[in-house]
Each structure stands twice: as structure tokens, then as C-alpha cells.
MDTraj code that builds the backbone (N, CA, C; nanometers):
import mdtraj as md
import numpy as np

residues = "UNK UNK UNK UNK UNK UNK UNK UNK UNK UNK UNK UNK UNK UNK UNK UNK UNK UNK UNK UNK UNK UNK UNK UNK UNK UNK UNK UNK UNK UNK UNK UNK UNK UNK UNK UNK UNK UNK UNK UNK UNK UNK UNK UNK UNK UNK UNK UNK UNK UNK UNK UNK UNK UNK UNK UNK UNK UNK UNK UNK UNK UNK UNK UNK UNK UNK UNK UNK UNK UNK UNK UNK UNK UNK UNK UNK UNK UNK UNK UNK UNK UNK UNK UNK UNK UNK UNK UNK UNK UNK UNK UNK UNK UNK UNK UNK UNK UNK UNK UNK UNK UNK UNK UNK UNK UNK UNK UNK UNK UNK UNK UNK UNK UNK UNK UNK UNK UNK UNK UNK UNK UNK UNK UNK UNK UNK UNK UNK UNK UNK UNK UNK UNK UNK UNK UNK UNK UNK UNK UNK UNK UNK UNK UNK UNK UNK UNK UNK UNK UNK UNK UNK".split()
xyz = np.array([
    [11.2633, 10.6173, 10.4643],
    [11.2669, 10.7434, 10.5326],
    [11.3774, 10.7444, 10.6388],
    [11.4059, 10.6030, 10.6821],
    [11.5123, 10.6683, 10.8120],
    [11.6334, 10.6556, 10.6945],
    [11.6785, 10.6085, 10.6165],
    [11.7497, 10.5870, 10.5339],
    [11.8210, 10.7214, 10.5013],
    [11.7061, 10.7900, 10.4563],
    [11.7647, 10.9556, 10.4159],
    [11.7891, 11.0293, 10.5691],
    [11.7209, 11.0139, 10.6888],
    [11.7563, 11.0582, 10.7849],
    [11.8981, 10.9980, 10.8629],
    [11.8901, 10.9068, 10.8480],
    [12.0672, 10.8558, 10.8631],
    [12.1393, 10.9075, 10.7987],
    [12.1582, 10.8974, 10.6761],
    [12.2410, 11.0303, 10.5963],
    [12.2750, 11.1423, 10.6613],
    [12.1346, 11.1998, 10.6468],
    [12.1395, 11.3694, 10.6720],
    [12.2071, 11.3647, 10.8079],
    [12.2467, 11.3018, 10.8847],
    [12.2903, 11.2963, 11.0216],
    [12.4211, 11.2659, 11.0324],
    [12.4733, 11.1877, 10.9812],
    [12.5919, 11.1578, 10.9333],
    [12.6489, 11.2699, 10.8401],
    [12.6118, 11.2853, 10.7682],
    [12.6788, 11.4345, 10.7208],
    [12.7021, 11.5745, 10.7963],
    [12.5824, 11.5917, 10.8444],
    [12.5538, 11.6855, 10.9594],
    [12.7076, 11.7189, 11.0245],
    [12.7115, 11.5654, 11.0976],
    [12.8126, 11.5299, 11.1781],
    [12.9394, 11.5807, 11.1271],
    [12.9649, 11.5765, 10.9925],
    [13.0888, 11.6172, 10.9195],
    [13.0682, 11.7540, 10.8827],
    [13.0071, 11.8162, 10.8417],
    [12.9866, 11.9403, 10.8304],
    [13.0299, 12.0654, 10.9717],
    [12.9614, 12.0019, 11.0528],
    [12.9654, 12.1576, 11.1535],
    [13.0573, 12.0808, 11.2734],
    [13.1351, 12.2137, 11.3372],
    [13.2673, 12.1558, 11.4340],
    [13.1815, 12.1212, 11.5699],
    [13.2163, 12.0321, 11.6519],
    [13.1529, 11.9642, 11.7717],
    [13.1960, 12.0992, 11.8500],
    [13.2983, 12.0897, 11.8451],
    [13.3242, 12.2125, 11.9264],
    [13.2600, 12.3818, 11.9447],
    [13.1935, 12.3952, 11.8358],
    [13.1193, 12.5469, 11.8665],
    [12.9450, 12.4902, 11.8763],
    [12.9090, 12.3721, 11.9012],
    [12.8049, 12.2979, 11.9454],
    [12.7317, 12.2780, 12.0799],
    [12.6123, 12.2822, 12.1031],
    [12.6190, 12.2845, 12.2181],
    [12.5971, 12.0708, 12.2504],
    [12.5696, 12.0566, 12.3988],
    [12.6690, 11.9616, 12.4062],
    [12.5379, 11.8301, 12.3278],
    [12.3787, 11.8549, 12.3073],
    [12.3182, 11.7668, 12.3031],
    [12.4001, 11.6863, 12.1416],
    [12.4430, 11.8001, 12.0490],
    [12.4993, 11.7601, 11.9075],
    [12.6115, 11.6846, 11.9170],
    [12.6808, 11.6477, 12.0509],
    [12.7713, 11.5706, 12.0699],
    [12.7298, 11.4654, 12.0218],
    [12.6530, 11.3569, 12.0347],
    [12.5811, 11.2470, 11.9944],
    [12.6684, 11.2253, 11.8750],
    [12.6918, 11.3009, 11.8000],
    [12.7820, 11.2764, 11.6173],
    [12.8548, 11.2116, 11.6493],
    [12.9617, 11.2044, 11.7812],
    [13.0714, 11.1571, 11.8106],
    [13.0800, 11.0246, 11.7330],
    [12.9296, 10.9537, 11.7811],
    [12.9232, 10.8013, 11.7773],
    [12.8593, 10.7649, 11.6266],
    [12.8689, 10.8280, 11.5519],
    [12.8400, 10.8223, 11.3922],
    [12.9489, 10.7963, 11.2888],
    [12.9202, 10.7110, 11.2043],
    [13.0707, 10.6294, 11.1305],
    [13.1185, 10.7471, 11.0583],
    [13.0104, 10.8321, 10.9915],
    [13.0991, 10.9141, 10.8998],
    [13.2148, 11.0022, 10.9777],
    [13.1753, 11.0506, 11.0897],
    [13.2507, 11.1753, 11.1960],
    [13.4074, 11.0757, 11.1875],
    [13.3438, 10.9569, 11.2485],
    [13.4410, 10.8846, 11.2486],
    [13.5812, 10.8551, 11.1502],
    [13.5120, 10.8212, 11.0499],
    [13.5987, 10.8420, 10.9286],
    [13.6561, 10.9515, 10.8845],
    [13.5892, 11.0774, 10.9038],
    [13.6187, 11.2209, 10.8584],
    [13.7709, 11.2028, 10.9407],
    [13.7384, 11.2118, 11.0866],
    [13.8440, 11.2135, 11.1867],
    [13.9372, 11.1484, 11.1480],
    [13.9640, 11.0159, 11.1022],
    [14.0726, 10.9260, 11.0540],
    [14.1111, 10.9984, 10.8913],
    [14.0595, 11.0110, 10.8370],
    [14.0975, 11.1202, 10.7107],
    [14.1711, 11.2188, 10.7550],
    [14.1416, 11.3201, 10.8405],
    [14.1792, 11.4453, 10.8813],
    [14.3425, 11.3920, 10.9749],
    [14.3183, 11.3111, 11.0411],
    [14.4630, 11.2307, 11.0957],
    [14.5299, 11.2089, 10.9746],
    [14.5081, 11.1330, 10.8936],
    [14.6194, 11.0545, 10.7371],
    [14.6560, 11.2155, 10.6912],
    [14.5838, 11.3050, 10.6511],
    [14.5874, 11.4470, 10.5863],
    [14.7015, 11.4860, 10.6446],
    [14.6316, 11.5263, 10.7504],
    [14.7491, 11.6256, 10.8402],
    [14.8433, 11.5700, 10.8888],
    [14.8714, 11.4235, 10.8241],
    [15.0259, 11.3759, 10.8857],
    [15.0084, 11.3541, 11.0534],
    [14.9460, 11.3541, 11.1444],
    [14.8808, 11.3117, 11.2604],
    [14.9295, 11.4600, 11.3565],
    [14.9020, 11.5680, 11.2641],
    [14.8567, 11.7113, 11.3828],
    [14.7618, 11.7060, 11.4899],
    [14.6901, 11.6401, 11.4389],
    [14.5589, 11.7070, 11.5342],
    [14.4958, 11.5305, 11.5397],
    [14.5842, 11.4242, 11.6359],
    [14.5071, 11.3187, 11.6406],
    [14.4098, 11.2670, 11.7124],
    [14.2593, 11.2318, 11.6739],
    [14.1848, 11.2201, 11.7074],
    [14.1397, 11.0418, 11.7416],
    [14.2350, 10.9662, 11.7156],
    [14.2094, 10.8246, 11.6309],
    [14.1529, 10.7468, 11.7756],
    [14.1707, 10.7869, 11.8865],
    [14.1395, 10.7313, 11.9975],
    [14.0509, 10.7337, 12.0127],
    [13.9553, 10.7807, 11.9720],
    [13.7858, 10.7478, 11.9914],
    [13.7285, 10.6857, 11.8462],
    [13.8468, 10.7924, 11.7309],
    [13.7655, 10.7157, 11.5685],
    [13.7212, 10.5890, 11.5712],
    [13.8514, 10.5283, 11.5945],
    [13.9000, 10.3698, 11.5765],
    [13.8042, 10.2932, 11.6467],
    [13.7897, 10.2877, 11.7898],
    [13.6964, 10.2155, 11.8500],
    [13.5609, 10.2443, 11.7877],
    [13.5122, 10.3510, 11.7057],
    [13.3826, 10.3913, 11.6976],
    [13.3723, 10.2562, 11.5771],
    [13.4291, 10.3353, 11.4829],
    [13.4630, 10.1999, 11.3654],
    [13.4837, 10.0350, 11.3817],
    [13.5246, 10.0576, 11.5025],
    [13.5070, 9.8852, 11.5172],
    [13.4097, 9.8238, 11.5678],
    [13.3204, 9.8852, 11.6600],
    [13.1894, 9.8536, 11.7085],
    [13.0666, 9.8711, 11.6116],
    [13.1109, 9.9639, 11.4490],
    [12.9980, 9.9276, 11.3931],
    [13.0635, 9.8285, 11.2783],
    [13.1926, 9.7852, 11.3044],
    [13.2030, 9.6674, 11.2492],
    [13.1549, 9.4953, 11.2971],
    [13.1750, 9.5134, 11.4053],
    [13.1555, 9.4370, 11.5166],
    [12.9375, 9.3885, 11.5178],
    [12.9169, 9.5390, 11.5137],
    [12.7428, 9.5187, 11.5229],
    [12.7146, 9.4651, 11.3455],
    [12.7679, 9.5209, 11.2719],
    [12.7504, 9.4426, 11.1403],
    [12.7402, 9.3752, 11.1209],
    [12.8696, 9.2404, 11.1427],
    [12.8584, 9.1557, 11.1597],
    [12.7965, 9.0544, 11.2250],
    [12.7473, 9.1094, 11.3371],
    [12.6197, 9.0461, 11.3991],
    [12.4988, 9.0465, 11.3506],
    [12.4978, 9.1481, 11.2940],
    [12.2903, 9.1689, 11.2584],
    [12.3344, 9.1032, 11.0829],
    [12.4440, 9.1455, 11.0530],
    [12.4468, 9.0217, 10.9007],
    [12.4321, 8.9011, 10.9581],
    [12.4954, 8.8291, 11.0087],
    [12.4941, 8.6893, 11.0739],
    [12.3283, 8.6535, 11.1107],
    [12.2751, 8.7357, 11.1658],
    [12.1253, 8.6963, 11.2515],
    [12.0419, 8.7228, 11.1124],
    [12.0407, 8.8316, 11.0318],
    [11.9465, 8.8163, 10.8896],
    [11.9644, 8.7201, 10.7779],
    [12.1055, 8.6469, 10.7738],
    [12.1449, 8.5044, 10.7242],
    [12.0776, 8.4113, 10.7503],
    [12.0991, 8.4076, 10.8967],
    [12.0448, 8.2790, 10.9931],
    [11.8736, 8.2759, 10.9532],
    [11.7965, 8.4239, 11.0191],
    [11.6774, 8.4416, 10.9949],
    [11.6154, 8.3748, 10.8318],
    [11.6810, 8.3987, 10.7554],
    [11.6385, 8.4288, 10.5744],
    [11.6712, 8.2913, 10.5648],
    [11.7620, 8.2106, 10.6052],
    [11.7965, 8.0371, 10.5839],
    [11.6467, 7.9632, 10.6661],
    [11.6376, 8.0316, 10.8096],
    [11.5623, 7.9454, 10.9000],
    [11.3454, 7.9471, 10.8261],
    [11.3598, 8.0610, 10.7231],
    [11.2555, 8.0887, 10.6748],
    [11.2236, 7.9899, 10.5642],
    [11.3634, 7.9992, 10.4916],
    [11.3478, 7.9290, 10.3670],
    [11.3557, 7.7917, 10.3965],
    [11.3804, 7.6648, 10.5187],
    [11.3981, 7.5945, 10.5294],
    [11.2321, 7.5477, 10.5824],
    [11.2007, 7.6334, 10.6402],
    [11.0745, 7.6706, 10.6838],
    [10.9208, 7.6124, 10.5443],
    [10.9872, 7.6697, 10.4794],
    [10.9009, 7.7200, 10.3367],
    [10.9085, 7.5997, 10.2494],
    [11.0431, 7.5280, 10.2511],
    [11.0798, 7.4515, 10.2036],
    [10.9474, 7.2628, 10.2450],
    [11.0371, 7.2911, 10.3495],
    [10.9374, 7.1650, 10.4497],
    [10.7556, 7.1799, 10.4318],
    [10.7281, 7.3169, 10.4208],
    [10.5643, 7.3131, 10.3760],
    [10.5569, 7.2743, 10.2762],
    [10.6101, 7.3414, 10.1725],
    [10.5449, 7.2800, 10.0620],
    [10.6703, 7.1490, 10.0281],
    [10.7369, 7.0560, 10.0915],
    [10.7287, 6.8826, 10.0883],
    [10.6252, 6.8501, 10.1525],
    [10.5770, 6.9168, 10.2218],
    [10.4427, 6.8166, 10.3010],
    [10.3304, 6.8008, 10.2014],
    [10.3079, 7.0000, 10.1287],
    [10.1829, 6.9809, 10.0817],
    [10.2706, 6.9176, 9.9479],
    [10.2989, 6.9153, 9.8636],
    [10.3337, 6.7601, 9.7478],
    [10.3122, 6.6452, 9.7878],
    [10.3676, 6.6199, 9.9346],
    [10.3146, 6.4540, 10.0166],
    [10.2006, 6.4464, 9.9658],
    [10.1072, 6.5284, 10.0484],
    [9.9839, 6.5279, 10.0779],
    [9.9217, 6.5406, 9.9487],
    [9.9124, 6.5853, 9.8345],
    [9.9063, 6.6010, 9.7077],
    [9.9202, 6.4392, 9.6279],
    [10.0122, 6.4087, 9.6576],
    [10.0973, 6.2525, 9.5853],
    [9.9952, 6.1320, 9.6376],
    [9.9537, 6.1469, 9.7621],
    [9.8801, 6.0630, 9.8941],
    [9.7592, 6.0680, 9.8307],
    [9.7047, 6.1930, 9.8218],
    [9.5341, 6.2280, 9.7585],
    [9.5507, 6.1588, 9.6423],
    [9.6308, 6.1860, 9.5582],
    [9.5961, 6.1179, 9.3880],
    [9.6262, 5.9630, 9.3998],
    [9.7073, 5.9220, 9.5118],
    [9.6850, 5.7502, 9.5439],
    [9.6040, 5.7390, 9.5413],
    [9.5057, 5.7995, 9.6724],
    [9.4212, 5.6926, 9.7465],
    [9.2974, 5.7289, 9.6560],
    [9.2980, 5.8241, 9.5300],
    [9.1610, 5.8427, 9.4097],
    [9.1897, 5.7228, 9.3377],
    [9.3494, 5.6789, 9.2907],
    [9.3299, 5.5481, 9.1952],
    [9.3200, 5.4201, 9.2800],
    [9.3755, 5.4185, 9.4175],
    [9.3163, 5.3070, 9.4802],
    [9.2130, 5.2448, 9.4818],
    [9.1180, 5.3707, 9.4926],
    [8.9396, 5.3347, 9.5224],
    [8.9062, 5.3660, 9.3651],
    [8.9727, 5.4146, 9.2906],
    [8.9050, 5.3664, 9.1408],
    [8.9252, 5.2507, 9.1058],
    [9.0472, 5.1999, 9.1747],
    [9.0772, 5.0354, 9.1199],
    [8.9778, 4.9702, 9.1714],
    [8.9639, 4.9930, 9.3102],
    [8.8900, 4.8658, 9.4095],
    [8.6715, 4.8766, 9.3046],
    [8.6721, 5.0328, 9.2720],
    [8.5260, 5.0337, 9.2682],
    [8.5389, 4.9316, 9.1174],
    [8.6335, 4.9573, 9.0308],
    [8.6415, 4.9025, 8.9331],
    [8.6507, 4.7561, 8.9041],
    [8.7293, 4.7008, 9.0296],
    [8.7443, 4.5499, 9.0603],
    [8.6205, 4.5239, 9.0546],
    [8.5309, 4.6146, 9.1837],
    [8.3737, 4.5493, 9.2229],
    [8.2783, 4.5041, 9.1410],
    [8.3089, 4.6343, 9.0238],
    [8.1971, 4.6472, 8.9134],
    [8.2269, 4.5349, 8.8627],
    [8.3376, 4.4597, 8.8050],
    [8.3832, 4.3470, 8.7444],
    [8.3673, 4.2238, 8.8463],
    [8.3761, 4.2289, 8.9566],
    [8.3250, 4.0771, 8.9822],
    [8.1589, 4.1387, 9.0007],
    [8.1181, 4.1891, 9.0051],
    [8.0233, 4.1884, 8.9949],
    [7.8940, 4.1701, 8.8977],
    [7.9659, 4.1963, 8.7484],
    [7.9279, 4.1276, 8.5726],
    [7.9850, 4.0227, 8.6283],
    [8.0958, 3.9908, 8.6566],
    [8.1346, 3.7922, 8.6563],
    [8.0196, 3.7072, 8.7281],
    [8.0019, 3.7728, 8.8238],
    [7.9218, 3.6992, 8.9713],
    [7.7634, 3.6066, 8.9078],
    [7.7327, 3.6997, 8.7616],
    [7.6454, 3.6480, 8.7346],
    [7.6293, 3.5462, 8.6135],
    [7.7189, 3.5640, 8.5480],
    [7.8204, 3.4628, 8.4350],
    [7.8571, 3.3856, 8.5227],
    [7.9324, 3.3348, 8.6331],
    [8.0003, 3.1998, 8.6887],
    [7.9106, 3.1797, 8.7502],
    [7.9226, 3.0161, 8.7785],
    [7.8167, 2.9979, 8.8633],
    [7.8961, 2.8731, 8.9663],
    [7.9915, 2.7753, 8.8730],
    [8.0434, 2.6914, 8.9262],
    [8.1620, 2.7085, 8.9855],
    [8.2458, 2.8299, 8.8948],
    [8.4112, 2.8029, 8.9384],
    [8.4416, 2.9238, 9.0592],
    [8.2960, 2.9908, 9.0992],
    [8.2876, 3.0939, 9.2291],
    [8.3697, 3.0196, 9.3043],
    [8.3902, 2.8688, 9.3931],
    [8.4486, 2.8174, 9.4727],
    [8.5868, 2.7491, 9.4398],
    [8.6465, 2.7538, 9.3625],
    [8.7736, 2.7168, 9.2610],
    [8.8494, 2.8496, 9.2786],
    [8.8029, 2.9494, 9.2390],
    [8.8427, 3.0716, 9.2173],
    [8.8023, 3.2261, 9.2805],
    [8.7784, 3.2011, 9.4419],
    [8.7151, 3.2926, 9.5191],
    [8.8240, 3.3688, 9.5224],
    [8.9107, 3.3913, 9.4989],
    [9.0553, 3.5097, 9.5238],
    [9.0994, 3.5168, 9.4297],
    [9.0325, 3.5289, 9.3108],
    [9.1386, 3.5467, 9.1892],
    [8.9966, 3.6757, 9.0942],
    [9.0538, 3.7369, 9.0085],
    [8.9392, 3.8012, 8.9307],
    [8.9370, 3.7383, 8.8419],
    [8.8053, 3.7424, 8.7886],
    [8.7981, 3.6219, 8.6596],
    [8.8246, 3.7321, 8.4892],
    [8.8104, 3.6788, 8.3952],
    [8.8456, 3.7472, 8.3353],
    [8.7270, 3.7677, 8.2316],
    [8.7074, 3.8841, 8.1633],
    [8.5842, 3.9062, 8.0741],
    [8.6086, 3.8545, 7.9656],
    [8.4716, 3.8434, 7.8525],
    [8.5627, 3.8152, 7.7459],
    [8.5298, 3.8916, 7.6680],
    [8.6274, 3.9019, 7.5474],
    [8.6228, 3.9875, 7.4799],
    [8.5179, 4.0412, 7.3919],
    [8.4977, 3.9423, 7.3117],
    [8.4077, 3.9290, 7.1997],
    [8.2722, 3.8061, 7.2500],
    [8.1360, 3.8883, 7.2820],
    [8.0656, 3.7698, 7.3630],
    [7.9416, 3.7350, 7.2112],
    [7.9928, 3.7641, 7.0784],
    [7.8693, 3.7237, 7.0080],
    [7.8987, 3.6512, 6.8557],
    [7.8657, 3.6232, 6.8139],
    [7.9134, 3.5924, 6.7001],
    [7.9274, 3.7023, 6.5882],
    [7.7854, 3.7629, 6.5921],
    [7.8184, 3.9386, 6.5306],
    [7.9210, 4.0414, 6.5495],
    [7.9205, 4.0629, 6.6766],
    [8.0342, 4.1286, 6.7298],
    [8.2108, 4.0928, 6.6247],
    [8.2065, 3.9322, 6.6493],
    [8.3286, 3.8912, 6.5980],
    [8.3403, 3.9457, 6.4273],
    [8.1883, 3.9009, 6.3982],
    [8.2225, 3.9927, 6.2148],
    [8.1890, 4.1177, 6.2276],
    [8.1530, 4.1832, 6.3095],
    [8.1652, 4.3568, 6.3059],
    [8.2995, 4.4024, 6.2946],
    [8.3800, 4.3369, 6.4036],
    [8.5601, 4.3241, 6.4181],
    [8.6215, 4.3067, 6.2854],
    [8.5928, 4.2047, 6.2293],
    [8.6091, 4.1672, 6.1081],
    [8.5936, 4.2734, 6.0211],
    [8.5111, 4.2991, 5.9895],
    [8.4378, 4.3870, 5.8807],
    [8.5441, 4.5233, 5.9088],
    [8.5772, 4.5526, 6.0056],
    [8.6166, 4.6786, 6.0977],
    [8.8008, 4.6847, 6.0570],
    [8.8534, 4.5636, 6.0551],
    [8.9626, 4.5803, 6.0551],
    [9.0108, 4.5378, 5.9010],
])
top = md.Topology()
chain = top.add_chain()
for i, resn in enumerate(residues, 1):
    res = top.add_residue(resn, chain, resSeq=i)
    for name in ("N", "CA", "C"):
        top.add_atom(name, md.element.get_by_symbol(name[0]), res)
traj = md.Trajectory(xyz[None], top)
């Protein structure tokens, strides 16, 4: 909405003469299109009627503010996305960290469960081998071994 009202104002400005205006419509002065009209109407008329002493400066101050509020919505739109960026590396950290510390403690519960079938199978080499995991075995029957058999 101000979009179309900037327009309509800026045209305005080019349309009707400042001069049979009363003085609040002066305000156009400081509007790019008036501005430009005026520098047109100078190139036209070969410089009859030159106005360029106010055009020119008008034109450069909304070159001048352009470039500033481009510069600050750059800055802004980088400082967001850098922003956005850094959250979600944290939440992937934090993501990467959680699915560790689930196979950590699946390893450790899994270790337990296993010395814990060993604990009752060894009886002698518990003190030989207190820091080591012992190992299961594979095949604990003689059936088992011809089921395998039979199987493969």
C-alpha cells in the first residue's frame, strides 16, 4: 500500500506546476521523480529554464540514502543468516552427541549383560583376567554343532 502511494505522489509531483500550488504541495520538491522531470526538462530545452540546482542535490541524497539502507539490509540479511546458520550447527552437535551417548550406554549395558553370562561360566580365570571381556562361545552343545551342520 505505501508502494502505490509513493507512486501516486511522485507522479502527482510531475503532473501539476509547483507554481500555481499552494505552498503545503511544495513538499514534491524533494521527490526523485520532480527531480528527474526537472533534469529532463533542462537536457530538452537545451538549459532555458535551469532548474538543476536543487534537481541534482535531490538525486544525490536519494542516492546517497540508498546506498545506506542497501548496505544495512545486506549487513542485516548476512547477520541473520549467520545467525541461523550457528543454530542449527549446534542443534546437529547436539543431535551427533545424543546418538553417541545412546550407543555408548548400549555398548556399556551390553558389555554388562556379557560379563555378566561370563561371571557365571568362569570361576578361576575372574583374577587372570579382571580387565579384559571374556569371550562367549559359539556353539555350547554338541546338537547345536549338527543343527549347524545339517543347516549349512
Amino acid at each position: 500500500m505505501a508502494l502505490i502511494t509513493w507512486i501516486v505522489t511522485n507522479v502527482t509531483s510531475i503532473l501539476l506546476q509547483f507554481e500555481l500550488l499552494p505552498g503545503f504541495y511544495k513538499v514534491g520538491f524533494g521527490l526523485p521523480a520532480h527531480a528527474v522531470f526537472q533534469v529532463l526538462i533542462n537536457i530538452w530545452s537545451g538549459g532555458c529554464n535551469p532548474l538543476l540546482y536543487y534537481a541534482l542535490p535531490v538525486l544525490f541524497v536519494y542516492e546517497i540514502l540508498g546506498v545506506i539502507f542497501s548496505s544495512i539490509g545486506v549487513y542485516r540479511r548476512a547477520h541473520y543468516a549467520s545467525i541461523k546458520a550457528e543454530t542449527e550447527e549446534k542443534a546437529c552437535e547436539e543431535r551427533v552427541a545424543a546418538a553417541l551417548l545412546q550407543q555408548q550406554e548400549a555398548q556399556l549395558v551390553r558389555q554388562e549383560t556379557l560379563r555378566d553370562t561370563n561371571d557365571g561360566e568362569i570361576s578361576d580365570m575372574d583374577t587372570e583376567d579382571a580387565g579384559q571381556l571374556q569371550r562367549r562361545p559359539t556353539l555350547a552343545t554338541k546338537t547345536d554343532q549338527e543343527e549347524l551342520v545339517r543347516i549349512v
